[in-house]
ROMAR-724926 format. One record per residue (C-alpha): residue number from 0; residue in three letters; x, y, z; chain. Coordinates in pm, 1 decimal, always signed. Layout:
% ROMAR-724926
[NUM; 'ALA'; [X; Y; Z]; 'A'] ...
This chain:
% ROMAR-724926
[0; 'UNK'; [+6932.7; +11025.6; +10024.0]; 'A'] [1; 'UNK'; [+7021.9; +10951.6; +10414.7]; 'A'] [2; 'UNK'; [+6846.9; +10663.2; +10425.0]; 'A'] [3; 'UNK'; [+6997.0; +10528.7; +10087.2]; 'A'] [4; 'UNK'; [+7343.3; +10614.9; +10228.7]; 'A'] [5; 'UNK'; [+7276.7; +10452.1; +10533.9]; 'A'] [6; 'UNK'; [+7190.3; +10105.0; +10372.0]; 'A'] [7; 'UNK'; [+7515.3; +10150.2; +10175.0]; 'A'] [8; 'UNK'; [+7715.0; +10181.9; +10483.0]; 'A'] [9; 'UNK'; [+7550.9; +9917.5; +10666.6]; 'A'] [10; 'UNK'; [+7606.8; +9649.2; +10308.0]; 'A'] [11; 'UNK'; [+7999.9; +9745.2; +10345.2]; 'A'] [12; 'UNK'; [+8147.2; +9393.8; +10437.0]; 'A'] [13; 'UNK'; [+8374.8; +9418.9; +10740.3]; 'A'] [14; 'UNK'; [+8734.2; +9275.2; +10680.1]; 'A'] [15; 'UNK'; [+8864.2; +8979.7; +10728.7]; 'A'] [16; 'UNK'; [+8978.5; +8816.4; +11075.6]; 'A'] [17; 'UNK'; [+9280.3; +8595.1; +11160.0]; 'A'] [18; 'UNK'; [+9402.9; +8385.5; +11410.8]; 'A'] [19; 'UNK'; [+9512.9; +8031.2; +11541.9]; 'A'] [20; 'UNK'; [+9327.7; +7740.9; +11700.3]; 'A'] [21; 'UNK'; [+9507.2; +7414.6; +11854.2]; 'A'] [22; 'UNK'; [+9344.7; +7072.0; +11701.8]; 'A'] [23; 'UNK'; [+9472.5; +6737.9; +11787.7]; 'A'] [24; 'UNK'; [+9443.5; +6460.8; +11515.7]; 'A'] [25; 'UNK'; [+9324.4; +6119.8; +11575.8]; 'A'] [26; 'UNK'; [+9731.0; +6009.4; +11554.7]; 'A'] [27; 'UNK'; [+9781.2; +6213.9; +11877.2]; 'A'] [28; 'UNK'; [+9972.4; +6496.4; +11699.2]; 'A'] [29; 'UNK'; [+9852.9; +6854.9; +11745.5]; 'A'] [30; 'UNK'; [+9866.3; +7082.0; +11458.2]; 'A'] [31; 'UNK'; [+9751.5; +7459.8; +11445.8]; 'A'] [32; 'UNK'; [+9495.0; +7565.0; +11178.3]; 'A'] [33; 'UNK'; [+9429.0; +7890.0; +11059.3]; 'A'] [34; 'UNK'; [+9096.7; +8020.4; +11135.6]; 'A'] [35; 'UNK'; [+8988.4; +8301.8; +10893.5]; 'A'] [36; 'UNK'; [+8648.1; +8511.8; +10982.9]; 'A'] [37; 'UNK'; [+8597.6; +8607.8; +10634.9]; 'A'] [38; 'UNK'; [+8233.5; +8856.4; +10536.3]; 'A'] [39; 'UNK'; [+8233.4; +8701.9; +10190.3]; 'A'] [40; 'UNK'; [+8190.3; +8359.9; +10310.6]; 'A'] [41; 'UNK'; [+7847.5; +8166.9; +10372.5]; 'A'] [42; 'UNK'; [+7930.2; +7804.3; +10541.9]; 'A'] [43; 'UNK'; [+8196.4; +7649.6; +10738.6]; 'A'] [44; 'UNK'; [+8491.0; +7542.1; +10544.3]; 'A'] [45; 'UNK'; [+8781.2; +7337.7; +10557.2]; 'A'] [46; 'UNK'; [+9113.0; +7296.4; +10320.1]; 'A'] [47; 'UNK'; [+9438.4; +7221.9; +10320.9]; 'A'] [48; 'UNK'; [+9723.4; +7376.4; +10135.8]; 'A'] [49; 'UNK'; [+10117.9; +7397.8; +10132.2]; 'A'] [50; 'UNK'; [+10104.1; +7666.2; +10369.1]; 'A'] [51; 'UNK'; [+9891.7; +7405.3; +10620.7]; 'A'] [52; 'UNK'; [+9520.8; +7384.7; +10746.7]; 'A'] [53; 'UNK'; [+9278.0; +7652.0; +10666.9]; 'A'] [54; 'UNK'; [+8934.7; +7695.2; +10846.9]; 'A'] [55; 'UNK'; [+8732.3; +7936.8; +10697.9]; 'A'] [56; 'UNK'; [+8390.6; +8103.7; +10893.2]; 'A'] [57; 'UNK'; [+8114.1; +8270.5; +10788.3]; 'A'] [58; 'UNK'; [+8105.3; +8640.0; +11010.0]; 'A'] [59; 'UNK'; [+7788.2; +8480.8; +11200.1]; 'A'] [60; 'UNK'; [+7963.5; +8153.1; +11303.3]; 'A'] [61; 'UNK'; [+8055.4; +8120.6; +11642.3]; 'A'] [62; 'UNK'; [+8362.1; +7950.2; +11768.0]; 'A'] [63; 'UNK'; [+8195.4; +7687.1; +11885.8]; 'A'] [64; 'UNK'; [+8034.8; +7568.6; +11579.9]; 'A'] [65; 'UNK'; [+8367.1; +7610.1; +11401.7]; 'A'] [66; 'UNK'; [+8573.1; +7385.8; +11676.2]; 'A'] [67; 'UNK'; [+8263.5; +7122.4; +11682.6]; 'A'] [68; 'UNK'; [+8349.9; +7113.4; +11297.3]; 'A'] [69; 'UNK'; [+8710.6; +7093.4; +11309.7]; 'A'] [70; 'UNK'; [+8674.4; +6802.8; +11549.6]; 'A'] [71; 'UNK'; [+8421.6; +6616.2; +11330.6]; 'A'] [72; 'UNK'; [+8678.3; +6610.0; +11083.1]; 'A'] [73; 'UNK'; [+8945.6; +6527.9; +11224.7]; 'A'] [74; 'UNK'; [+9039.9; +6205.7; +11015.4]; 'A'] [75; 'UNK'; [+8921.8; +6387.8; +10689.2]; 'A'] [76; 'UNK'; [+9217.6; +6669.8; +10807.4]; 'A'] [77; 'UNK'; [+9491.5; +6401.6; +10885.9]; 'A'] [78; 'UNK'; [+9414.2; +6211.9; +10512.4]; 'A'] [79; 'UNK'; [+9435.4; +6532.0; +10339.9]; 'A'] [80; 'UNK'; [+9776.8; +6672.8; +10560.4]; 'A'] [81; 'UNK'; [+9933.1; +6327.7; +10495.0]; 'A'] [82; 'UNK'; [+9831.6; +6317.3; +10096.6]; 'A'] [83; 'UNK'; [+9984.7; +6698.4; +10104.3]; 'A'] [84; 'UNK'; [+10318.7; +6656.4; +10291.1]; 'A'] [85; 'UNK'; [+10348.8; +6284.3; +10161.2]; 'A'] [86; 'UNK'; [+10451.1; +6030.4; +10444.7]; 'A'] [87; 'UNK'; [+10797.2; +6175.0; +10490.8]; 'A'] [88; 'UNK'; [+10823.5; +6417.9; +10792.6]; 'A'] [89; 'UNK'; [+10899.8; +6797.3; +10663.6]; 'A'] [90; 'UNK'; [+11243.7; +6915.8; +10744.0]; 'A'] [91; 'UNK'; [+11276.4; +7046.1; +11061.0]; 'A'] [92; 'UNK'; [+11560.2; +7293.1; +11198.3]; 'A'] [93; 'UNK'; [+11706.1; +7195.6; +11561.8]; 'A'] [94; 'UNK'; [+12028.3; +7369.6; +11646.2]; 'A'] [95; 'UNK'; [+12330.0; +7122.6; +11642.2]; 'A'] [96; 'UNK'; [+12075.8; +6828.4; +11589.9]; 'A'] [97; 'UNK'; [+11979.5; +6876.2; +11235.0]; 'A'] [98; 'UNK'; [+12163.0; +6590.3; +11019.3]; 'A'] [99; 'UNK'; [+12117.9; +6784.9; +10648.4]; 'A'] [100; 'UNK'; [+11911.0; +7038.3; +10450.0]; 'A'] [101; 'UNK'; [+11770.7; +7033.7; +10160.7]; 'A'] [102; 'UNK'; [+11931.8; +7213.6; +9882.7]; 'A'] [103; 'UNK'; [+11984.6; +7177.6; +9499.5]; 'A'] [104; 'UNK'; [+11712.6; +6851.9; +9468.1]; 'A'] [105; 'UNK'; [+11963.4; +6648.5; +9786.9]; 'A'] [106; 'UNK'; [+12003.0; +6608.7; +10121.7]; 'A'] [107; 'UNK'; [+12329.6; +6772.9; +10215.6]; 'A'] [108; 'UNK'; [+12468.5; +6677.5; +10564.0]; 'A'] [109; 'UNK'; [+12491.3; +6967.0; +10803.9]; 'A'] [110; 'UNK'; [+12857.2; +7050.3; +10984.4]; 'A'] [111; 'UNK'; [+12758.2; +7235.6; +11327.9]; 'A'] [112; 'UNK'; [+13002.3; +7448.9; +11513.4]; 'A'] [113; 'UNK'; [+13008.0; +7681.9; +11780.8]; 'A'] [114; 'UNK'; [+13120.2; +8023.3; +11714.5]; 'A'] [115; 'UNK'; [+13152.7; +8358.9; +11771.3]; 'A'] [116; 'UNK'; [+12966.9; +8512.3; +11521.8]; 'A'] [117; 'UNK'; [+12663.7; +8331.4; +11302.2]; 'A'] [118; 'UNK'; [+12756.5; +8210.5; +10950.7]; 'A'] [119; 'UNK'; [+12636.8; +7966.2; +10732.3]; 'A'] [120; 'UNK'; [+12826.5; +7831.5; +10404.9]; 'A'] [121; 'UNK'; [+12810.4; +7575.0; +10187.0]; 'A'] [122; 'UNK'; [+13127.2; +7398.4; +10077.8]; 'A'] [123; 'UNK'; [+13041.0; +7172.2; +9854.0]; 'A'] [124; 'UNK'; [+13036.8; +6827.8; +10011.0]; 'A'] [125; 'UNK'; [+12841.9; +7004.0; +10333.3]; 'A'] [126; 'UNK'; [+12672.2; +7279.1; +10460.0]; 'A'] [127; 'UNK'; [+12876.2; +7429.9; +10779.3]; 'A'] [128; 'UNK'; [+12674.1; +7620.8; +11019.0]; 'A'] [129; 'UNK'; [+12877.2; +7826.1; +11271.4]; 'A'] [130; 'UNK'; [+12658.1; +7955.5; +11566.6]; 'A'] [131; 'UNK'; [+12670.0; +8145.3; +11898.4]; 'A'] [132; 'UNK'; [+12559.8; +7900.2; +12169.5]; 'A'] [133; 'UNK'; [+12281.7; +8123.3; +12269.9]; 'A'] [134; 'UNK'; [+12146.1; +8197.6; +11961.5]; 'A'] [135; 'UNK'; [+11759.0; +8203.0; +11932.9]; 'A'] [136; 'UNK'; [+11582.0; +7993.4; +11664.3]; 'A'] [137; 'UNK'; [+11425.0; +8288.1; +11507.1]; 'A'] [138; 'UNK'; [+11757.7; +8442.0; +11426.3]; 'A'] [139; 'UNK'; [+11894.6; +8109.7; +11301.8]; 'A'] [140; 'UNK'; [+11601.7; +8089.1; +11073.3]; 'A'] [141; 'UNK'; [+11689.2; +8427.2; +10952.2]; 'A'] [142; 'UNK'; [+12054.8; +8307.9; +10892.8]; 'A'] [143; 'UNK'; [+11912.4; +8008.5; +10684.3]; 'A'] [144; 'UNK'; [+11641.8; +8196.4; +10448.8]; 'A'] [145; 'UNK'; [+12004.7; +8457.9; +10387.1]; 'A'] [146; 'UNK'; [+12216.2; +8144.8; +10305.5]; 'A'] [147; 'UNK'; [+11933.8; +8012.1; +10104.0]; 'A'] [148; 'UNK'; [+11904.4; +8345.4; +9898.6]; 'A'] [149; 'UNK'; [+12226.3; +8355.9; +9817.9]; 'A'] [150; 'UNK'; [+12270.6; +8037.9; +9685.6]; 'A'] [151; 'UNK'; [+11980.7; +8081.3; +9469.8]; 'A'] [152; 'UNK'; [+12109.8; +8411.8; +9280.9]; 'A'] [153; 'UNK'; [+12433.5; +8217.5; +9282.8]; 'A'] [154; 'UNK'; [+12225.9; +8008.2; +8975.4]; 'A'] [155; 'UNK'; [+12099.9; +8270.9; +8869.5]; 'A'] [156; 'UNK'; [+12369.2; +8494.1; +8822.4]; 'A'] [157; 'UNK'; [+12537.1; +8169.7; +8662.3]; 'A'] [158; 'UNK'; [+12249.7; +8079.9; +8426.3]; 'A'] [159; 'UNK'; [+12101.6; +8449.1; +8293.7]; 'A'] [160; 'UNK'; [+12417.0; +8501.8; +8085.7]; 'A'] [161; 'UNK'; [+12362.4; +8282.0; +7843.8]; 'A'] [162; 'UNK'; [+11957.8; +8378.1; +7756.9]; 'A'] [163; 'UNK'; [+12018.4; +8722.0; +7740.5]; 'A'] [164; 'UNK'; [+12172.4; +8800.6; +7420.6]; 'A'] [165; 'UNK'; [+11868.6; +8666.2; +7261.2]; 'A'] [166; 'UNK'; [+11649.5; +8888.7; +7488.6]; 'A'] [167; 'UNK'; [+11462.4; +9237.8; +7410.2]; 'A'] [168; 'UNK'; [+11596.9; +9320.1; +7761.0]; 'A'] [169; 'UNK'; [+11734.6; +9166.2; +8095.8]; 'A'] [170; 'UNK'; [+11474.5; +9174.2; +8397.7]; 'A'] [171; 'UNK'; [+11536.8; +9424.9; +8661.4]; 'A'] [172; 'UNK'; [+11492.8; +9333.1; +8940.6]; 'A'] [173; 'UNK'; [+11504.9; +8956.5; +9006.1]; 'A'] [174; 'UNK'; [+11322.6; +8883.3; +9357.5]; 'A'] [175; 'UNK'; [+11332.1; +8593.6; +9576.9]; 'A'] [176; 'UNK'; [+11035.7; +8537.0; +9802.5]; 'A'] [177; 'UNK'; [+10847.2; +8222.7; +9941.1]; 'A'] [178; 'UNK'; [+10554.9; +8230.7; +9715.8]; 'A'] [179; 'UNK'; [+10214.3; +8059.0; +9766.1]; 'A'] [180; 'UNK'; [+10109.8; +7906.0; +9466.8]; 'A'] [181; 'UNK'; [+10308.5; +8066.5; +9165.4]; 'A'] [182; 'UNK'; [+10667.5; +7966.5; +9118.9]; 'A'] [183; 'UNK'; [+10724.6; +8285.8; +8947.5]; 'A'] [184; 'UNK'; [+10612.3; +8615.5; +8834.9]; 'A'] [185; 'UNK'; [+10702.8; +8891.1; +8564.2]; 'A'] [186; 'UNK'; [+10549.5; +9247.7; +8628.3]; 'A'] [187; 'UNK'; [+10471.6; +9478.7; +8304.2]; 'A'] [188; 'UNK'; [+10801.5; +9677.5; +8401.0]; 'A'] [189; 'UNK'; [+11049.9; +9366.2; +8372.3]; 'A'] [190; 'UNK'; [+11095.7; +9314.0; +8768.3]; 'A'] [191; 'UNK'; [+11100.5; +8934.9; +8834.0]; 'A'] [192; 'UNK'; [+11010.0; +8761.3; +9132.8]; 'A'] [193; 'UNK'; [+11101.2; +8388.7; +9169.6]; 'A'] [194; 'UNK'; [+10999.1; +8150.7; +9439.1]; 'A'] [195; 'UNK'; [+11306.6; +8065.4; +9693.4]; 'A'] [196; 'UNK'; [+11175.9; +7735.2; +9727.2]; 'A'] [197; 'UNK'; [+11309.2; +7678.6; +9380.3]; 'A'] [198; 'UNK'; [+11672.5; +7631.2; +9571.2]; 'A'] [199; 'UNK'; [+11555.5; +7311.0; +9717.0]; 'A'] [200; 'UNK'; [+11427.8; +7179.3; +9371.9]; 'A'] [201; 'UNK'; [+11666.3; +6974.2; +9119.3]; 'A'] [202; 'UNK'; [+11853.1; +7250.2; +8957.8]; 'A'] [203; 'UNK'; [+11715.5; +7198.7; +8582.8]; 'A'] [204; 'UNK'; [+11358.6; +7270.4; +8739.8]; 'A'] [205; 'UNK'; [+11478.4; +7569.2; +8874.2]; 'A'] [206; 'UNK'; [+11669.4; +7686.6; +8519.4]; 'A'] [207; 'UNK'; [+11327.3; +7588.1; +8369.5]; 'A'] [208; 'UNK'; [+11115.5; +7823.1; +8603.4]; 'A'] [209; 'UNK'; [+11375.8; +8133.1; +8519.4]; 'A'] [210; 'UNK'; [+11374.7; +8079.5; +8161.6]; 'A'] [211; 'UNK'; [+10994.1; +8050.5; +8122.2]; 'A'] [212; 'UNK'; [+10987.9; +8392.2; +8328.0]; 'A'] [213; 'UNK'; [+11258.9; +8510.6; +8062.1]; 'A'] [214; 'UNK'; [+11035.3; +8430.4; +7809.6]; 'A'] [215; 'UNK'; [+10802.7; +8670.0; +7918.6]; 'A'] [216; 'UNK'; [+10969.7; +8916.4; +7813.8]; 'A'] [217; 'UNK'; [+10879.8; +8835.2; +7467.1]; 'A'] [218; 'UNK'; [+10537.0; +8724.8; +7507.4]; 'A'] [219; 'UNK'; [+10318.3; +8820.1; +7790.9]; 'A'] [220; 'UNK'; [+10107.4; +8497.2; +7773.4]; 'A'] [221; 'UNK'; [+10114.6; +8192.7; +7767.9]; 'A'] [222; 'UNK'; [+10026.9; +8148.4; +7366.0]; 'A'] [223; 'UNK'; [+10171.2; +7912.8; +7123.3]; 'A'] [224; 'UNK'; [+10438.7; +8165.4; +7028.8]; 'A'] [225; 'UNK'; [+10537.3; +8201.6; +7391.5]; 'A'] [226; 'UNK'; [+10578.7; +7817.3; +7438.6]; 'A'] [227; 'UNK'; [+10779.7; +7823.1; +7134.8]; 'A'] [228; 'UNK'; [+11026.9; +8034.4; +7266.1]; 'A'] [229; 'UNK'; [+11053.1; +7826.7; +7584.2]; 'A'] [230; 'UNK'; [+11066.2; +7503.2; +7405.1]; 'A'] [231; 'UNK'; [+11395.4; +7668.2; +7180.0]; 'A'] [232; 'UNK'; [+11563.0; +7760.0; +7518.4]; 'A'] [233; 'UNK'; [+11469.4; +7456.7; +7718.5]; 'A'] [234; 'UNK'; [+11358.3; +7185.5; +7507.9]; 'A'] [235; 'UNK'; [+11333.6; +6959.9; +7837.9]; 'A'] [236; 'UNK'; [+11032.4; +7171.0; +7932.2]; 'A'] [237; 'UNK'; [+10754.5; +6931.5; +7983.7]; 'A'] [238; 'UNK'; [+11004.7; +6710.4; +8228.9]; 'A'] [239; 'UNK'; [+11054.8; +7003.2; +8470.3]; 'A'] [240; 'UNK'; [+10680.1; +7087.2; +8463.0]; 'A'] [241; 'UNK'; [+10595.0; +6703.9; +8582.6]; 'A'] [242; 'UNK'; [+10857.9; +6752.6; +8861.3]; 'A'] [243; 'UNK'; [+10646.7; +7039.9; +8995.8]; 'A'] [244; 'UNK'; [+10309.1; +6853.1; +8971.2]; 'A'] [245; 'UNK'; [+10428.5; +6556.7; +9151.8]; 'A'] [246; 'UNK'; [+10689.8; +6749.8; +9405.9]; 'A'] [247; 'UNK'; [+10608.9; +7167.6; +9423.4]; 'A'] [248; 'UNK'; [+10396.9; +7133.3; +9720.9]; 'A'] [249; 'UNK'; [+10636.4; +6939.7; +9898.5]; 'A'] [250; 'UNK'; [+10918.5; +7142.0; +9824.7]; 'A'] [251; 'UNK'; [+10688.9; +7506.0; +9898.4]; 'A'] [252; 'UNK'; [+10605.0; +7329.2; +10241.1]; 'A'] [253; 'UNK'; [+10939.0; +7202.2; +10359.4]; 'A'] [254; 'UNK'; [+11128.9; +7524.6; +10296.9]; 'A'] [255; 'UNK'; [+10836.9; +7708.1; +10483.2]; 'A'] [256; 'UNK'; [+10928.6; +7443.5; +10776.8]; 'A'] [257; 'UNK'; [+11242.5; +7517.3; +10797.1]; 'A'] [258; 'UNK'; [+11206.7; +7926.7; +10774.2]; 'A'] [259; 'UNK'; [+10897.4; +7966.2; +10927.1]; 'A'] [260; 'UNK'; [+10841.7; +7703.2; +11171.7]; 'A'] 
């Protein structure tokens, strides 16, 4: 029995490890790339996601081996970033440099000011960003993903009135978060969680997402009978679905730019 319990112990995997490395494409720009140590893993492997470059090592690798193989694929990294991202530059945020923001499927010009106190509002033809001279970026960013959240349950708040009469129930709670890969979620208990990149996207793909959520709330699944019920609330459906094949990434990528860094 020792020795049994022994060989179990030594079999548990150990978790996985995290951190940064520097790599400099062949175009002379220098990217970080997440290296992940990870005990289920048996090769060295790259991909490439919204959230960036991944490099993932087997426990035994050593950081050598895994920089040697970054650099050999260098020009396989820089195809894949630039088939990601597309060839526009993602959205960066520069205090009282930045021209516009994304918001609502547009570039919106931006209306800097100095200020006392940080605020951020969006009047309709602009979005006016008031700012303490000193402010750091991190705080600004924190400003932004606020401003960003609020405009979202702004559509929200305008849209969920007029799908819930036909409802078994309203969701409770609806969550915004910067989501991976899903651009929304509906727990067993009726809390929903939608994806505040969904601000930046054309409003009617954003509607879509919320009512295909809603719809959940009938049907669990995603069965004929579920699509039914999205295709009587939305009958424009398939359109927004398209939008998020050819766009999501971008859109999941530039608002994680401009919050994130």
């Amino acid at each position: 029995m020792p020795f049994r319990l022994q060989r179990l112990i030594a079999k548990t995997p150990r978790s996985v490890e995290r951190d940064v490395v520097a790599l400099q494409l062949e175009d002379g720009r220098r990217i970080e790339v997440q290296r992940v140590r990870d005990p289920r893993a048996r090769r060295l492997k790259l991909s490439v996601d919204e959230r960036g470059a991944r490099l993932t090592l087997p426990m035994r690798a050593s950081l050598i081996s895994g920089e040697r193989f970054l650099h050999e694929h260098r020009a396989w990294l820089q195809a894949q970033l630039a088939r990601q991202l597309g060839a526009e530059a993602l959205p960066s945020l520069e205090p009282f440099a930045t021209a516009s923001l994304p918001l609502r499927g547009r570039e919106v010009p931006v209306d800097w000011q100095e200020a006392r106190y940080a605020a951020i509002r969006h009047d309709g033809e602009s979005i006016r960003i008031q700012l303490p001279a000193r402010l750091g970026e991190a705080a600004l960013r924190r400003h932004l993903r606020a401003f960003y959240e609020t405009e979202a349950r702004a559509d929200i708040n305008r849209w969920l009135p007029r799908y819930l009469a036909a409802l078994p129930r309203a969701p409770s709670p609806v969550r915004l978060k910067m989501m991976s890969s899903l651009w929304g979620s509906l727990s067993p208990d009726g809390a929903m969680t939608l994806d505040l990149s969904l601000i930046i996207a054309r409003p009617s793909a954003f509607e879509y997402v919320l009512v295909h959520e809603l719809c959940h709330l009938i049907h669990a699944n995603h069965s004929r009978a579920f699509w039914r019920e999205v295709e009587a609330r939305f009958p424009a459906w398939r359109d927004e679905r398209a939008y998020f094949h050819e766009h999501g990434r971008r859109l999941k990528a530039g608002l994680r730019a401009l919050l994130a860094g």
